[in-house]
C-alpha positions as CSV (number, residue, x, y, z in Angstrom):
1,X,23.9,-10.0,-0.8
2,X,26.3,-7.9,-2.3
3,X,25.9,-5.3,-5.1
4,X,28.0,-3.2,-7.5
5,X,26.0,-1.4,-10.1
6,X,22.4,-1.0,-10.3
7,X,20.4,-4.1,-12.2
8,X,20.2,-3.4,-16.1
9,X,16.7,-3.3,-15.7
10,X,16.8,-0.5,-13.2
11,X,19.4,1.7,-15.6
12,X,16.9,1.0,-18.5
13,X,13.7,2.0,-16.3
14,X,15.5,5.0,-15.1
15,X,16.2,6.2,-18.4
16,X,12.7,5.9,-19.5
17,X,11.4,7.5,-16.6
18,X,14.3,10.4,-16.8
19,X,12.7,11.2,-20.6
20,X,9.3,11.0,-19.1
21,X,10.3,13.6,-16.1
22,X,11.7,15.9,-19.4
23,X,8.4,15.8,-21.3
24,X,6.4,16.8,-18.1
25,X,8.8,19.3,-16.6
26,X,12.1,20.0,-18.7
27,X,14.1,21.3,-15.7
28,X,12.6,18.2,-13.7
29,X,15.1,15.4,-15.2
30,X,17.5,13.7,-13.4
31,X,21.6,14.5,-12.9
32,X,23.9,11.9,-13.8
33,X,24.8,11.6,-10.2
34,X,21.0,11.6,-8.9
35,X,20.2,9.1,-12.0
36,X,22.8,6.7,-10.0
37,X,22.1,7.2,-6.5
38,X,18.0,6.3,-7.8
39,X,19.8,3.4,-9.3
40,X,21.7,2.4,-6.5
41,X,18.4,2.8,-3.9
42,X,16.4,0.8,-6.3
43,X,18.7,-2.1,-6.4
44,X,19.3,-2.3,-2.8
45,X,15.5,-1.9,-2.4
46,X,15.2,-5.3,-4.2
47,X,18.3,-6.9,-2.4
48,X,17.1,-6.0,0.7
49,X,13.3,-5.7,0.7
50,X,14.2,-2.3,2.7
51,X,14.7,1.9,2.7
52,X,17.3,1.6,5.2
53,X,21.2,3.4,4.2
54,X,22.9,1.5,6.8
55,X,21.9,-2.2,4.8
56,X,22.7,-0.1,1.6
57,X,26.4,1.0,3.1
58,X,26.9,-2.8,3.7
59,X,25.7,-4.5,0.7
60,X,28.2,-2.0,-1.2
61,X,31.2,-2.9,0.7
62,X,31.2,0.3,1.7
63,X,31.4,2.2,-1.7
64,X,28.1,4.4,-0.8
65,X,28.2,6.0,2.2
66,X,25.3,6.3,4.8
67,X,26.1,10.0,5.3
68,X,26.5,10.2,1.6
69,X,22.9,8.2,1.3
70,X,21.1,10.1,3.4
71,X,21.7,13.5,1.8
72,X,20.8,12.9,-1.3
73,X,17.6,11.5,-0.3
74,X,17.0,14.8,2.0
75,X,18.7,17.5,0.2
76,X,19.3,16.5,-3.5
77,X,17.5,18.8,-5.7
78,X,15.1,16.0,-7.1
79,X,11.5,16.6,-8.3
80,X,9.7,14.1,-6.3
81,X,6.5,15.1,-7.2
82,X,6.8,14.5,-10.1
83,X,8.4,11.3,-9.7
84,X,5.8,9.2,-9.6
85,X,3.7,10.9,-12.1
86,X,6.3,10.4,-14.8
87,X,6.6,6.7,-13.9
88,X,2.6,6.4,-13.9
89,X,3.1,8.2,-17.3
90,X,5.7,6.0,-18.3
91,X,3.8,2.4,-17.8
92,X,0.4,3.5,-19.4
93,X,2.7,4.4,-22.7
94,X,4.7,1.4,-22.4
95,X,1.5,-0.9,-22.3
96,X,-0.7,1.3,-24.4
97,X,-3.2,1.7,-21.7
98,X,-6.7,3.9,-22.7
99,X,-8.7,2.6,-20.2
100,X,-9.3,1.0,-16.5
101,X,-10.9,0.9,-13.2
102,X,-9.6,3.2,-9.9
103,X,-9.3,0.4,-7.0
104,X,-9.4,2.6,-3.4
105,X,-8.3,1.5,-0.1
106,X,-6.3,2.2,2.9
107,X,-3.5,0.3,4.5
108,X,-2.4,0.5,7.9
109,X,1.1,-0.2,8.8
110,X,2.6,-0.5,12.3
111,X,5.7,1.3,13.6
112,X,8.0,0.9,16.6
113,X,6.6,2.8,20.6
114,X,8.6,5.7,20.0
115,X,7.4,7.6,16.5
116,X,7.8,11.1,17.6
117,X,9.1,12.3,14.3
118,X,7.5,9.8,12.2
119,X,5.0,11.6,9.9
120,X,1.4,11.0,10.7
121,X,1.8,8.2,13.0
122,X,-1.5,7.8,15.4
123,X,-2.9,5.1,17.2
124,X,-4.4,1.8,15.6
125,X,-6.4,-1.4,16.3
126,X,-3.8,-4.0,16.0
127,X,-6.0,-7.0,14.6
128,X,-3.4,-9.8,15.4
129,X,-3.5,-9.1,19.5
130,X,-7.1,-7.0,19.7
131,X,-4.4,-4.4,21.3
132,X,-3.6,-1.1,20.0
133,X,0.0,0.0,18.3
134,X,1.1,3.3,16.6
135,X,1.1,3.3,13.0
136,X,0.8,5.3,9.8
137,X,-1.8,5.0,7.4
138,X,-1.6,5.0,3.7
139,X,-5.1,5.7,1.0
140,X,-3.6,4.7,-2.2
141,X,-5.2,4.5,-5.8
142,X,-4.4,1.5,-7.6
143,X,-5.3,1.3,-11.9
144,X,-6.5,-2.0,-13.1
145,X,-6.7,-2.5,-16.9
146,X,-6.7,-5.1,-18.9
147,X,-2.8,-6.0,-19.2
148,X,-1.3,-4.8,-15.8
149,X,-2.8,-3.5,-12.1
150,X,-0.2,-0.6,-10.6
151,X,-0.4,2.1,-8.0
152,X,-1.4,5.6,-9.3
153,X,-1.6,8.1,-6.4
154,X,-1.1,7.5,-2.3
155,X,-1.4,10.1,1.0
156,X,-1.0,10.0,4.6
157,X,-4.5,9.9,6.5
158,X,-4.2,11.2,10.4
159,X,-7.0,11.3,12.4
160,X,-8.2,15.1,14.2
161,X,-6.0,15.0,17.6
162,X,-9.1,17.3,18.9
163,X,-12.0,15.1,17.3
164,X,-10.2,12.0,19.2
165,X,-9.5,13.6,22.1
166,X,-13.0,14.7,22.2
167,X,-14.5,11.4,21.1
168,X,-12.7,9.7,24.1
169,X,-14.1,11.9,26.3
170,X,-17.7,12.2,24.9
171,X,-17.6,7.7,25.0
172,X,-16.7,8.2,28.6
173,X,-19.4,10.5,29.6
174,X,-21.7,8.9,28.0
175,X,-21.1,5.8,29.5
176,X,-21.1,7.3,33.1
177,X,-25.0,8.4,32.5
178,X,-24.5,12.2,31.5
179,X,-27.0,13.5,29.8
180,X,-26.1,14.9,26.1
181,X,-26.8,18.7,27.2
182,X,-24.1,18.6,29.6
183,X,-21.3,16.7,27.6
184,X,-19.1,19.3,25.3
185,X,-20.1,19.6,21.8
186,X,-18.3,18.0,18.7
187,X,-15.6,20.2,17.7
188,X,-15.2,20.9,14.2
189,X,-13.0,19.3,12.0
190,X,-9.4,20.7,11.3
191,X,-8.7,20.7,8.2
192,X,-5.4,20.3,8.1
193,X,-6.4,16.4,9.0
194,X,-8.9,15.6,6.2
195,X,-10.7,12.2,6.5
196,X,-10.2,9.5,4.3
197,X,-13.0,10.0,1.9
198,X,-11.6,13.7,1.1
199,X,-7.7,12.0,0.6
200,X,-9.2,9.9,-2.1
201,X,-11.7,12.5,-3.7
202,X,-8.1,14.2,-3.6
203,X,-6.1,11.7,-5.4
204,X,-8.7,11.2,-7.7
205,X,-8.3,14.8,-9.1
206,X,-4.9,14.9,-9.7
207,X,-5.3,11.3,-11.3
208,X,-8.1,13.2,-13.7
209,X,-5.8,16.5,-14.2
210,X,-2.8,14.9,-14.7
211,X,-3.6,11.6,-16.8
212,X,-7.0,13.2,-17.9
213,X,-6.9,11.3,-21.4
214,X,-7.1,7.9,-19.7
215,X,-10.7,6.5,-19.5
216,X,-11.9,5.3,-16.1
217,X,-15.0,2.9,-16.2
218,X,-15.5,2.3,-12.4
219,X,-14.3,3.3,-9.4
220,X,-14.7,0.9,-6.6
221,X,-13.9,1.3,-2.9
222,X,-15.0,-0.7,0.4
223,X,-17.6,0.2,2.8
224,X,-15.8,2.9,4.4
225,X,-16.5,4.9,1.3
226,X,-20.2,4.0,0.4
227,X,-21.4,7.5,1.4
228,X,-23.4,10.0,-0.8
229,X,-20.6,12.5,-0.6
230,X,-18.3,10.5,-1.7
231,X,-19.8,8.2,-4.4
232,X,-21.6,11.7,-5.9
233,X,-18.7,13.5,-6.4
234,X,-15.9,10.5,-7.7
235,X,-18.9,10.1,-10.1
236,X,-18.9,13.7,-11.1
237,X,-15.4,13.9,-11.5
238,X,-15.2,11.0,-14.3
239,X,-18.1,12.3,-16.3
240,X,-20.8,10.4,-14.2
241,X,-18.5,7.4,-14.2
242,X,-19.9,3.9,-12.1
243,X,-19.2,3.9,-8.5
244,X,-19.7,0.6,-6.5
245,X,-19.3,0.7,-2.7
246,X,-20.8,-1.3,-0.1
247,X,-23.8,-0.2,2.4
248,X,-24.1,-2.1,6.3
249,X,-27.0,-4.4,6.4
250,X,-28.5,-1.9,9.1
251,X,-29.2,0.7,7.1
252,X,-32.4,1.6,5.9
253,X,-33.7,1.6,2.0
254,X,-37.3,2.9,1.1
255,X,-39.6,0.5,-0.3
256,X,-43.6,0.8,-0.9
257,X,-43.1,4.0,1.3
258,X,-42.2,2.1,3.9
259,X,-38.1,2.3,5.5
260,X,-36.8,-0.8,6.0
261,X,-33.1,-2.5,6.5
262,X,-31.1,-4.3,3.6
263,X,-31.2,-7.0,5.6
264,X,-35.3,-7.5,6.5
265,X,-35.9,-6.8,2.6
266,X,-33.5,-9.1,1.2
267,X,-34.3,-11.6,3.9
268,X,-38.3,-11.5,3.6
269,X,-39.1,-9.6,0.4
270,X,-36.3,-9.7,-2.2
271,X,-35.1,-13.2,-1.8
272,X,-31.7,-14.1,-3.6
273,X,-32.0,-17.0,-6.6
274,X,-28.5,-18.9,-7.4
275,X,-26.3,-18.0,-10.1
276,X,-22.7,-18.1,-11.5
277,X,-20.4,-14.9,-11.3
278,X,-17.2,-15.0,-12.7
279,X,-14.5,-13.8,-10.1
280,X,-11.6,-11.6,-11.6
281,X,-12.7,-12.8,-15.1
282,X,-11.3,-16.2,-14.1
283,X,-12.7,-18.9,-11.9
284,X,-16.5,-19.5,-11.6
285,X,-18.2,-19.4,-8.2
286,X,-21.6,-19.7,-6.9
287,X,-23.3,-17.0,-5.3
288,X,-27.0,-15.8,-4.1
289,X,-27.8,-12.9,-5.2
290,X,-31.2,-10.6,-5.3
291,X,-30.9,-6.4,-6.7
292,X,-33.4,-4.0,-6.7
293,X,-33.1,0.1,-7.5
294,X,-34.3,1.6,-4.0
295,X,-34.3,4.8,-2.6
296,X,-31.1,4.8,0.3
297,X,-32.7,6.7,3.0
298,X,-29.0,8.0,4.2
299,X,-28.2,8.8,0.5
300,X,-31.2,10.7,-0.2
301,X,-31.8,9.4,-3.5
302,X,-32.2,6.1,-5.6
303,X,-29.2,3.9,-5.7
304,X,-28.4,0.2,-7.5
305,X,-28.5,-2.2,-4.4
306,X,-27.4,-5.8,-4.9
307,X,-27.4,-8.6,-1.7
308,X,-24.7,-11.1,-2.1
309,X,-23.4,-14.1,-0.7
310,X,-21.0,-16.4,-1.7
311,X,-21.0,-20.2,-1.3
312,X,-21.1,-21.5,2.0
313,X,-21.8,-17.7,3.4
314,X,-24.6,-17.5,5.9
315,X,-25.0,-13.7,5.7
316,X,-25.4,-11.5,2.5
317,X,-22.6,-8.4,2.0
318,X,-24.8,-5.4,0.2
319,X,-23.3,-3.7,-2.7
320,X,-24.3,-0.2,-3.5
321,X,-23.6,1.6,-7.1
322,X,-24.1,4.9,-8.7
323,X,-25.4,4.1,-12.2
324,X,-28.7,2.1,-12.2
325,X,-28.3,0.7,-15.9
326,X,-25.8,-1.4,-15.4
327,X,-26.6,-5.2,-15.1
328,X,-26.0,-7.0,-11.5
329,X,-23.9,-9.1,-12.9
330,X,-21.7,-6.9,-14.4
331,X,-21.6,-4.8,-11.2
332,X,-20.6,-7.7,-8.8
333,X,-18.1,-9.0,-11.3
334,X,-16.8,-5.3,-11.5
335,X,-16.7,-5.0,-7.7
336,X,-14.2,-8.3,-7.5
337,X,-11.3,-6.4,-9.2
338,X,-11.6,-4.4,-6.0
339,X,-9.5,-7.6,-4.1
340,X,-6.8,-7.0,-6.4
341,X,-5.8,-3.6,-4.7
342,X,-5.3,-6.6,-1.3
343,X,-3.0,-8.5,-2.8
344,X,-1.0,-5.2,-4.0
345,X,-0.9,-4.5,-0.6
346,X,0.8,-7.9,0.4
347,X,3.0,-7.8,-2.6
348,X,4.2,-4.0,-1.2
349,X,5.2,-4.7,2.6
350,X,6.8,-8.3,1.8
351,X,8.7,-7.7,-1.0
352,X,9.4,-3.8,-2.2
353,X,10.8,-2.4,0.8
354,X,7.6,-1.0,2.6
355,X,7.8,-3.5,5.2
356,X,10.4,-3.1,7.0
357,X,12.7,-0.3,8.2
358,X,10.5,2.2,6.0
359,X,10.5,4.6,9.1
360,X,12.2,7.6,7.8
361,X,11.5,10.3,9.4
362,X,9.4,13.7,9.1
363,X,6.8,14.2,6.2
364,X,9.8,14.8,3.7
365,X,11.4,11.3,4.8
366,X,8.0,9.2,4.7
367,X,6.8,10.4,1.1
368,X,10.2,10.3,-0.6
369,X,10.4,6.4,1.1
370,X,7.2,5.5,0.5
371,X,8.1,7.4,-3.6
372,X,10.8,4.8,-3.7
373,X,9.0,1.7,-3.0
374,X,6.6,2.3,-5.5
375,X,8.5,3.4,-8.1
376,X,10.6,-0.4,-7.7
377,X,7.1,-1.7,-8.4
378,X,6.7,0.0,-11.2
379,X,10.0,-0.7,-12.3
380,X,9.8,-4.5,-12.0
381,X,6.7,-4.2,-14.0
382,X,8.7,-2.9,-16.6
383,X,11.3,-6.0,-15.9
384,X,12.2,-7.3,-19.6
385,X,10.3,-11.0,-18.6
386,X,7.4,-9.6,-17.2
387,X,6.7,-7.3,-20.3
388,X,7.5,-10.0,-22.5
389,X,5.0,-12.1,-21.0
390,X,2.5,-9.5,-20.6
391,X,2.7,-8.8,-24.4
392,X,2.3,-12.3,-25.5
393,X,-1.0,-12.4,-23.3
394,X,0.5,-15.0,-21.0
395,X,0.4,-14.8,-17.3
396,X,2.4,-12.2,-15.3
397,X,4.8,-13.1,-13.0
398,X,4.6,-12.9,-8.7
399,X,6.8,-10.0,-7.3
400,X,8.0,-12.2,-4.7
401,X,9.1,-14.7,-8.2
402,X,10.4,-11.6,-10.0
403,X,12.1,-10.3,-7.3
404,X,14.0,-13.5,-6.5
405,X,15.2,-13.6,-10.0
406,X,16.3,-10.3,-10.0
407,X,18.5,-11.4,-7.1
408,X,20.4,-13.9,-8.6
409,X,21.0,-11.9,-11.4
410,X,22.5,-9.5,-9.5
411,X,24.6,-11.9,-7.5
412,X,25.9,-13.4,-11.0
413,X,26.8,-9.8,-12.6
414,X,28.5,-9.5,-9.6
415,X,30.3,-12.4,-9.7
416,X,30.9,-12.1,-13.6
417,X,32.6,-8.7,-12.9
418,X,35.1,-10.4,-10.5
419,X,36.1,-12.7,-12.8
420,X,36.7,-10.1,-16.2
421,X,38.7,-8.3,-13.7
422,X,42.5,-7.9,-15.0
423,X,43.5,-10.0,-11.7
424,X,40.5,-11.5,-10.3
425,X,42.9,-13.4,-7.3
426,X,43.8,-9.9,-6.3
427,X,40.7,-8.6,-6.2
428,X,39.1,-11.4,-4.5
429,X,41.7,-10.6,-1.5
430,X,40.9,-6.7,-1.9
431,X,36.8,-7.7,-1.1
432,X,37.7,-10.4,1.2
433,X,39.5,-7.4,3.5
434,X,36.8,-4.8,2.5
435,X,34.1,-7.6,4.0
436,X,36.0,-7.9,7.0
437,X,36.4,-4.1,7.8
438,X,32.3,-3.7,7.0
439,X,30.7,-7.0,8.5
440,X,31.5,-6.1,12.0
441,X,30.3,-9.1,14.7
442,X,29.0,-7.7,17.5
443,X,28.4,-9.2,20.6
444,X,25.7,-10.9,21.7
445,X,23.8,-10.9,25.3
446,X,21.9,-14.0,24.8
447,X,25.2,-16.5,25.8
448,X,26.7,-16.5,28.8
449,X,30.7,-16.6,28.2
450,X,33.2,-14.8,29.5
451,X,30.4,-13.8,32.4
452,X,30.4,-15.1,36.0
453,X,27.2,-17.4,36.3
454,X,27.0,-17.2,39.9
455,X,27.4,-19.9,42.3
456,X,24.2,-22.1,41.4
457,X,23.9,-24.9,43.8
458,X,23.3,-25.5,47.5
459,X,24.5,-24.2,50.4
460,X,25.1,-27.3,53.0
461,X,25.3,-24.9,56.1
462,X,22.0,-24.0,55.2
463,X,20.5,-27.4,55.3
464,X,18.5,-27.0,58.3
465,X,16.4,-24.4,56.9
466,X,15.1,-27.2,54.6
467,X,14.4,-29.1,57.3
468,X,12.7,-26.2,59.1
């Protein structure tokens, strides 16, 4: 698709955000020039579902130059850190947010063999094949409130090279019979590679210092998180805010001063009765569940624990939270929102340029791209229909919806440009050449012309052989 000027509701956006940028940092705002190559990016970010300045060159006829591209994204005196900030900034002013609940979770996201200077890539499970591929991993913070659901705060998580090489090697001793004394010991963790719990103890700071005035009523995270660590101190940091994780059914809860797993006590002892939750504060569902406030013998100390299990689930899933005076209703309905930061995920690698040719290289090249995506999501959240909507309580619209809109409008503006120009038929011809000099075919090696086939059939001297 082609492109001339950025969408209106980019310009508009990147106003805002320009005035936001001057409130938090006045030297911070954006150049004329930088405001348009943002502008640009942004737009071919939603033409092309992409960060890649060879697709940008092309959709421009040529206008913007991949050298061109490519240097302001690396050398352009831009603030990006306090890019996304501002535009955080920017949407809880725009929607009058006070108040909402921190969604954490991890997203991996494969690359290509050869990722030498691709920033934190490491080996991964690859869930579609069982195999393994080389990917980067992103923790992201996403806000839910009441009107909108947006990401706040992301890093780059990459394992200890030492702790794996060592963990390789300590699974491989172990398996040949050697005794614990003899295998090395753990190293200990550089830090320079914190885990993922510490990334999102991290982002959750600089959410609290820099938006500090927003109230947080829960913070919920999957299983990977449910540790005492962790849930103690994202607690802490929101003035002893709820924290819901989960817990495996292994471990082991104290009960009549007796240890026990979740899954012999809520199987034998603390059976589950039927009841009605309602999921996202929408549709109804059944469930089974059972709660009790039990002593979690690897948390040291008395924690909320409900068992649940939807609707044609044989096994219950055990939720863990922080602050005992909450109801169990209210913390499994609270815990659903946590789905929401899923389907952001989906949204992000389909449809706002994450997916795709996001490889850019080095640290600097991976945070600025990954900067971008999410400040188009941002951006179409601030689309003129979607506030509209938002503000008369109706439903939002899909990014994938959105962002097909957006297209066509584009296309048209285009198209309406051609046709106020002083001699349209002129510059019809001038694009038509401009197309023709960018849109290069190239060959292909999947057809066979102008190649010599070989001779293909038999050879009748050699008959007797088949007869051999």
């Amino acid at each position: 698709m082609l492109m001339g000027e950025p969408a209106h509701f980019i310009k508009n956006f990147l106003h805002d955000l320009n005035e936001a940028l001057g409130t938090l940092k006045p030297n911070a705002k954006l150049s004329r020039t930088q405001k348009a190559w943002l502008g640009f990016c942004l737009t071919g970010m939603l033409l092309m579902n992409s960060v890649c300045w060879a697709k940008f060159e092309r959709a421009s006829l040529g206008s913007y130059k991949i050298s061109a591209l490519s240097w302001m994204f690396r050398d352009s005196k831009i603030y990006w850190s306090y890019l996304l900030q501002a535009s955080v900034t920017l949407i809880l002013k725009s929607y009058d947010i006070k108040d909402g609940e921190i969604a954490i979770d991890e997203s991996d996201r494969a690359r290509s063999k050869r990722t030498k200077r691709i920033h934190h890539v490491h080996k991964q499970k690859h869930k579609a094949s069982g195999g393994y591929v080389n990917g980067q991993t992103v923790v992201l913070l996403l806000l839910v409130t009441q009107s909108v659901s947006f990401p706040v705060g992301f890093a780059f998580y990459m394992p200890d090279p030492a702790l794996t090489k060592w963990n390789k090697e300590n699974k491989r001793l172990k398996k040949a019979g050697v005794a614990k004394k003899y295998r090395p010991n753990e190293p200990q963790r550089n830090p320079l590679y914190p885990t993922k719990t510490q990334l999102a103890l991290q982002l959750l700071r600089e959410f609290k210092e820099n938006h500090g005035d927003i109230k947080i009523n829960a913070i919920l995270a999957d299983a990977l998180y449910g540790e005492a660590y962790f849930m103690d101190q994202a607690s802490c940091l929101f003035d002893d805010v709820q924290v819901v994780s989960q817990l495996r059914e292994n471990q082991n809860i104290e009960y009549k001063g007796k240890k026990r797993n979740l899954k012999d006590y809520f199987n034998k002892i603390n059976v589950g009765t039927a009841a009605v939750i309602k999921v996202r504060g929408g549709k109804e569902v059944n469930v089974t569940i059972s709660s009790a406030r039990l002593k979690v013998s690897a948390h040291g100390k008395k924690r909320f624990v409900i068992a649940l299990k939807y609707e044609g689930e044989n096994d219950y899933r055990y939720l863990v939270a922080t602050n005992m005076t909450w109801r169990t209703i209210d913390i499994i309905q609270a815990y659903s929102l946590r789905w929401l930061v899923e389907v952001f995920f989906e949204d992000w690698k389909l449809y706002e340029g994450w997916g795709r040719e996001a490889k850019q290289l080095d640290e600097k090249g991976s945070s600025r791209g990954l900067i971008l995506s999410l400040l188009l999501d941002h951006c179409l959240l601030l689309h003129p229909e979607q506030t509209a909507r938002i503000d008369n309580k109706l439903p939002a619209c899909t990014v994938g919806s959105l962002q097909r809109k957006s297209q066509m409008d584009i296309l048209l503006e285009f198209i309406k440009k051609l046709l106020e120009h002083p001699s349209p038929g002129e510059r019809l011809k001038e694009l038509s050449e401009l197309i023709d000099n960018v849109f290069q075919l190239m060959p292909s090696d999947k057809h066979m012309t102008g190649r010599d086939l070989g001779r293909l059939e038999s050879s009748p001297s050699l008959n007797h052989r088949a007869l051999g």
